[in-house]
C-alpha positions in Angstrom: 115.1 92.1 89.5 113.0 91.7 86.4 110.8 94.7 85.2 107.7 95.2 83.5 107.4 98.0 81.2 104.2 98.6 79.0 104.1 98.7 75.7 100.6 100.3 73.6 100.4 98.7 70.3 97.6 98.5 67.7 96.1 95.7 69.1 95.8 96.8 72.7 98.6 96.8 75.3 100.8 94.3 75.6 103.7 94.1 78.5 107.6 93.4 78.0 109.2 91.2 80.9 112.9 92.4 80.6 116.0 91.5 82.9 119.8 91.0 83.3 120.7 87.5 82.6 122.2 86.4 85.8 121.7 89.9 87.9 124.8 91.4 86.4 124.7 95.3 85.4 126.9 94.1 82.3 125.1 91.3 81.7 123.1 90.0 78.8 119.4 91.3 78.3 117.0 88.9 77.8 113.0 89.3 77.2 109.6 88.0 76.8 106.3 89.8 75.9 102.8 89.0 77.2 99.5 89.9 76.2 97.8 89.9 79.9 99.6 91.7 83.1 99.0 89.0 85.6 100.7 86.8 83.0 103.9 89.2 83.0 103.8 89.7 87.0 103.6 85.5 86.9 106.6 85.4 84.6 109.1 87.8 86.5 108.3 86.4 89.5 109.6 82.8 88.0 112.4 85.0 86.5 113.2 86.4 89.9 113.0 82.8 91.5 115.7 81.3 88.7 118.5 84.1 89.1 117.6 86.4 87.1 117.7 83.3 84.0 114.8 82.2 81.6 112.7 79.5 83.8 113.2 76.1 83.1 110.8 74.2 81.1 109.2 72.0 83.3 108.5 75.5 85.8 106.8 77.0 82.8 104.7 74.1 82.0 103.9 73.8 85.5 103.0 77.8 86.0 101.1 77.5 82.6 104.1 79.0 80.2 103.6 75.7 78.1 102.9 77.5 75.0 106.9 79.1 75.7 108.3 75.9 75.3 106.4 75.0 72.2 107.4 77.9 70.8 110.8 78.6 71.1 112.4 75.2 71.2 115.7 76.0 70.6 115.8 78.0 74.1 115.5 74.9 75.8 118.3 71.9 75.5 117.4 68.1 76.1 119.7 65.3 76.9 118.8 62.6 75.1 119.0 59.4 77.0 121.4 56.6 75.8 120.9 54.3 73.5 119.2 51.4 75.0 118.2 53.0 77.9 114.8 53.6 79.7 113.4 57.4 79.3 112.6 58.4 82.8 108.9 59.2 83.4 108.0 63.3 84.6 107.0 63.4 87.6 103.0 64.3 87.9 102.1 68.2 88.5 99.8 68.9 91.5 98.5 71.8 90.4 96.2 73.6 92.8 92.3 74.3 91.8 92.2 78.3 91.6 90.0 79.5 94.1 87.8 82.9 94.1 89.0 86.2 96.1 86.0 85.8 97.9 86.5 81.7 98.5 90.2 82.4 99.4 89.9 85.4 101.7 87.4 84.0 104.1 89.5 80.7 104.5 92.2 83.3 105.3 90.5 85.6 108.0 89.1 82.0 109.1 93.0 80.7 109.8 94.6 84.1 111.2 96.0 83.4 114.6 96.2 85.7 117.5 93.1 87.6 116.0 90.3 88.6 118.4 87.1 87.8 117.1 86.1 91.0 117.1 89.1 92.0 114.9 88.3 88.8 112.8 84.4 90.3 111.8 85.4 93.3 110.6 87.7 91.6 108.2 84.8 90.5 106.3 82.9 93.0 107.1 85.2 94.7 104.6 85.1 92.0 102.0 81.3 93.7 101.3 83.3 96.4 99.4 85.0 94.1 97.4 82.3 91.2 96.4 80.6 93.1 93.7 83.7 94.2 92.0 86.2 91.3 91.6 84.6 88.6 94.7 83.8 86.0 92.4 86.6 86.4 90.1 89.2 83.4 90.4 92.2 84.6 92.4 94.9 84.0 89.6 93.2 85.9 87.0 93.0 89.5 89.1 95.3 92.4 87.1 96.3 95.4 88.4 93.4 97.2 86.1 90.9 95.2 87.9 91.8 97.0 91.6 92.6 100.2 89.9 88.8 100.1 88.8 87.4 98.9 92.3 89.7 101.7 94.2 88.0 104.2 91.5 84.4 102.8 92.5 85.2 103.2 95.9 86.3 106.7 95.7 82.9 107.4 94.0 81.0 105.8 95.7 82.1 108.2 98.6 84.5 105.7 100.5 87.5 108.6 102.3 90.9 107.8 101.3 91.5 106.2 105.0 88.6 103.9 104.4 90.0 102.4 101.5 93.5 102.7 102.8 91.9 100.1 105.9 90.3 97.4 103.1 93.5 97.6 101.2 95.7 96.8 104.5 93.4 94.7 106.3 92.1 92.6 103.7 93.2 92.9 100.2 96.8 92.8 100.2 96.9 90.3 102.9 95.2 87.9 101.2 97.0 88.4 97.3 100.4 88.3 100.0 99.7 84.8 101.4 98.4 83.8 98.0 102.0 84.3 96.6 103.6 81.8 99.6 103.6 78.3 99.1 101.2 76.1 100.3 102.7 73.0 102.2 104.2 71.0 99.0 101.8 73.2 96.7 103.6 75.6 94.9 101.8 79.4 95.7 98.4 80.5 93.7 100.0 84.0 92.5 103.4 85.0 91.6 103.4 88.5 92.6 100.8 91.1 94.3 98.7 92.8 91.3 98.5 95.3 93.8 101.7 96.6 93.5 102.0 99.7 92.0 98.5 101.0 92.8 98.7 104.7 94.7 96.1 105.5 97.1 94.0 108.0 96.1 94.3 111.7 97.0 92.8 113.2 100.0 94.5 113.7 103.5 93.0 111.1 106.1 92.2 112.8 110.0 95.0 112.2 112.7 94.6 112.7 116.1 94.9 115.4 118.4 97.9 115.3 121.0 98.9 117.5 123.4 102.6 117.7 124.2 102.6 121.1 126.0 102.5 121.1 130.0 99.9 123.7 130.0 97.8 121.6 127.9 98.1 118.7 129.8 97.2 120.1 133.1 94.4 121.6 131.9 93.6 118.3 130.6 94.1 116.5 133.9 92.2 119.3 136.0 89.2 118.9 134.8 89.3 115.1 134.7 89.8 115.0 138.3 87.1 117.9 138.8 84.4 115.7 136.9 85.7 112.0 138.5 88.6 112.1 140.6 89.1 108.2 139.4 88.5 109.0 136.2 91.4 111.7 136.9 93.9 108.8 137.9 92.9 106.3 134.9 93.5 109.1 132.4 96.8 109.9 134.7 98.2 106.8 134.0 97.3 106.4 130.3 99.5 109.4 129.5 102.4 108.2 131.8 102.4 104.9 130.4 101.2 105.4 126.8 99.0 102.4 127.3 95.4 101.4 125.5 92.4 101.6 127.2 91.8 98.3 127.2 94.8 98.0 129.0 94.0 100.3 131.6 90.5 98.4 132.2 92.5 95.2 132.7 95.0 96.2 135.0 95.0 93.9 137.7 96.9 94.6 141.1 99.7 91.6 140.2 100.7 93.0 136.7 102.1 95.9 138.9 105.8 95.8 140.2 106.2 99.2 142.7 109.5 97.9 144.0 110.9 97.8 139.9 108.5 100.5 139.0 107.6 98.8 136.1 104.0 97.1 134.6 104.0 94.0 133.1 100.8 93.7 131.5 98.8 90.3 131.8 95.0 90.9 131.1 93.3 92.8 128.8 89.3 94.3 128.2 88.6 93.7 124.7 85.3 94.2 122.8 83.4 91.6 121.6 84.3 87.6 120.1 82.6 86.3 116.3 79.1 86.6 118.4 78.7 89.7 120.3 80.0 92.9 121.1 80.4 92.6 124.5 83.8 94.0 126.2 85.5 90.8 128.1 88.6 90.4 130.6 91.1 88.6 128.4 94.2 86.9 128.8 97.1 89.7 127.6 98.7 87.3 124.4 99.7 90.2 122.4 103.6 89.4 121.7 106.2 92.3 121.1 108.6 91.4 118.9 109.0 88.0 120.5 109.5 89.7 124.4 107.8 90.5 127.5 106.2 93.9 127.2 107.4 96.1 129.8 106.6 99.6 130.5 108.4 101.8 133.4 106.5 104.0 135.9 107.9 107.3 137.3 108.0 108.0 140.6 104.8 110.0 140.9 102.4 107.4 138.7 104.2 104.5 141.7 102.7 106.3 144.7 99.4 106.7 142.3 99.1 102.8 141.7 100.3 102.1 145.7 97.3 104.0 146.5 94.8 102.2 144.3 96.0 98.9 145.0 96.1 99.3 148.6 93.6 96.2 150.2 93.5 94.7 147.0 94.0 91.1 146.3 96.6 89.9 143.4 93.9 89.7 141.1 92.0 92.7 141.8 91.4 95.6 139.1 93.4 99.0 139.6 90.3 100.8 137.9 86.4 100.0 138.7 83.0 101.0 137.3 81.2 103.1 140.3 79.3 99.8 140.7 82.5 97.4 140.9 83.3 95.0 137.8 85.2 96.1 135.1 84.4 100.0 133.2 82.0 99.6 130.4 84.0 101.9 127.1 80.6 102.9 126.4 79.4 104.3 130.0 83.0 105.4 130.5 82.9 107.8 127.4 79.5 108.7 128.0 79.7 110.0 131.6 83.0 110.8 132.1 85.1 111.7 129.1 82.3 113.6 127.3 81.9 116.1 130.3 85.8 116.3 130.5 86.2 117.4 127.2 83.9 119.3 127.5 84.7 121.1 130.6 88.6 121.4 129.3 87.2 122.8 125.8 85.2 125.3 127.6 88.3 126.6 129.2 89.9 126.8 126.1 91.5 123.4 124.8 91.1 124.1 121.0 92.0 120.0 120.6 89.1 117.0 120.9 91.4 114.7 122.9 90.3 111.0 123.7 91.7 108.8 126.1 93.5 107.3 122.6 95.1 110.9 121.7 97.0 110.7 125.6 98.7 107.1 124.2 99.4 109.0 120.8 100.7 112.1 122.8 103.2 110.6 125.2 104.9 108.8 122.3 105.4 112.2 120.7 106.4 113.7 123.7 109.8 111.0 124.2 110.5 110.7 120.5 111.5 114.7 121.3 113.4 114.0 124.0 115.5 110.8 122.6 114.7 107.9 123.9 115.6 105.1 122.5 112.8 103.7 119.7 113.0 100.0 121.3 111.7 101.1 124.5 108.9 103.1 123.0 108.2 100.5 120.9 107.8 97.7 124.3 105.8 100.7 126.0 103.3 100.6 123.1 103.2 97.0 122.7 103.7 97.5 119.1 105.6 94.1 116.8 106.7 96.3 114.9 108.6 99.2 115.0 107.3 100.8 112.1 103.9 100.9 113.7 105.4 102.5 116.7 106.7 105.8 114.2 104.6 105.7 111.2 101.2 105.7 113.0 101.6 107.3 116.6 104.6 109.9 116.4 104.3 113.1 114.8 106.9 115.5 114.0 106.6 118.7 116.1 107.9 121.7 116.7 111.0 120.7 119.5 111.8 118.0 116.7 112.6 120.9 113.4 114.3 123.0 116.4 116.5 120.5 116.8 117.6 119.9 113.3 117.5 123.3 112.7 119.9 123.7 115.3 122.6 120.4 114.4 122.0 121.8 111.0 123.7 125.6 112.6 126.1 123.0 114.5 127.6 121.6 111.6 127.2 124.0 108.5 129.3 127.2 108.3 127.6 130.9 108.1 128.8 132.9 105.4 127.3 135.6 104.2 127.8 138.2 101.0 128.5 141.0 103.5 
């Protein structure tokens, strides 16, 4: 892979593409030096592309690396045609009209698929922190000084280091990542990400509170079913089954299997479309790594669900408002899960725990007792598995135990005496 190392001269600072001709560890060096960083990124990228080998000399004239060819000729060899015979024409460069971030990120958040449109407006709601600093610059001419300058604004300007963490993910390198694919028969805008490199700034962003003890818990559950006894059995199954509250909203009577013990999830409440903020029964189209999503009941969260669904019809809803319809998340938190928390802090949970932390919670809770990270991952309804460990599992205190205890397993004792 071709590096970029930076070199300070007199003039300013100039940057030294450098690589192995051919990938080899014993192979041949071979270099070239650039006044602009985007320009060097460019160039390894087209390094990278050609095997670790100089680029051709139509790829740099066609990636605007003309000036390379002009001046090193004797890099580049030329079969002459024979005599008497017709020089074939080059063929005529398409070369894509550079957009702005700004022009090129909406026409992005405007084509995601699978987005809800809720999701989809605060995308650009986030492109506000970027406009002013590098909105209307065009896409191909962004360097990594330019971001390193915007993440500094943004820091004081007050932004917390999880804020900017969400434009970076959300919007930003998203949009410089699909900027490097190809576009149909047009070859990609960028070579590489000029965000690469770039460090989030320092400062710890807030996680939240799980409990994983069984004292916890039941105090947790206690006084949920002391404030709303069917609050107490939505909350119930949220921790048993690690799912979202959206999910819970929209669980209908025929996602339910009590003879398999298993929910199949088929409707979801989400919040709002590109108009309003309104909470709506969906369709469930969330895909999980390309299968069904399939989460398991236990025994006691079956005779739960058999009890709520009993006179139901196929398309009835587990969970209801006092009123009938669907819960409202608003009117949910505001007369039920505030005065739970409340009630269970008062009795001494030292934790604020939403209906989000019991999702968070279970998670933790079978990661320390080995089950297998594919089933965790359908439970969740995560595509990824990373998403699964890196955002909802936390290490814990059963977890070091039980290195600490392999570790006494499988390394002698010894000691001086």
């Amino acid at each position: 892979m071709a590096t970029i190392e930076k070199r300070p001269t007199k003039g300013g600072t100039r940057y030294r593409v450098k690589w192995r001709v051919g990938g080899g560890r014993a192979a041949k060096q071979d270099g070239e030096t650039f006044d602009a960083y985007a320009d060097a990124k460019r160039f390894a990228g087209l390094v990278d592309a050609n095997g670790h080998r100089y680029p051709p000399a139509d790829q740099l004239r066609q990636y605007g690396f003309g000036y390379l060819v002009e001046a090193d000729s004797t890099r580049f060899t030329v079969e002459l045609p024979e005599p008497d015979m017709p020089v074939p024409a080059l063929p005529a460069i398409d070369k894509p009209e550079m957009p702005t971030f700004m022009a090129y990120a909406l026409k992005y958040i405007d084509g995601l698929d699978h987005v809800e449109g809720y999701t989809r407006r605060r995308y650009r709601a986030r492109l506000k922190h970027v406009a002013e600093h590098f909105g209307d610059t065009p896409i191909d001419q962004i360097e990594f000084e330019h971001l390193q300058a915007w993440q500094r604004a943004m820091v004081k300007k007050g932004l917390s280091a999880k804020t900017i963490q969400n434009i970076r993910g959300e919007v930003i390198i998203p949009v410089f990542k699909a900027a490097c694919r190809p576009d149909g028969k047009k070859p990609p805008l960028i070579i590489g990400n000029p965000m690469d490199g770039l460090r989030l700034p320092p400062g710890r962003s807030k996680r939240r509170d799980i409990i994983t003890s069984r004292k916890d818990i039941e105090l947790y559950m206690q006084c949920a079913y002391e404030i709303d006894p069917d609050a107490g059995d939505l909350l119930m199954v949220g921790i048993a089954t690690a799912m979202r509250w959206g999910d819970l909203a929209g669980l209908r009577v025929r996602d339910i299997d009590l003879e398999a013990a298993e929910i199949r999830p088929g409707q979801v409440l989400a919040r709002g479309s590109e108009e309003h903020d309104r909470w709506e029964l969906r369709s469930y189209t969330k895909s999980i790594a390309g299968d069904e999503r399939v989460i398991p009941l236990s025994p006691g969260i079956v005779a739960l669900l058999r009890r709520r669904m009993k006179g139901k019809r196929p398309d009835g809803l587990i969970f209801t408002a006092p009123m009938g319809g669907h819960w409202d998340h608003a009117r949910f938190r505001e007369r039920r899960y505030l005065k739970i928390l409340a009630l269970a802090q008062a009795r001494g949970l030292a934790k604020h725990i939403t209906p989000h932390c019991l999702r968070h919670s279970l998670l933790t809770m079978l990661a320390d007792e080995g089950t297998d990270p594919k089933v965790m991952q359908h439970m969740a309804g995560h595509e990824h598995l990373a998403t699964t460990y890196d955002t909802y599992i936390r290490t814990t205190k059963k977890q070091r135990a039980t290195v600490a205890t392999t570790v006494g397993n499988l390394i002698p004792e010894f000691s001086a005496a």
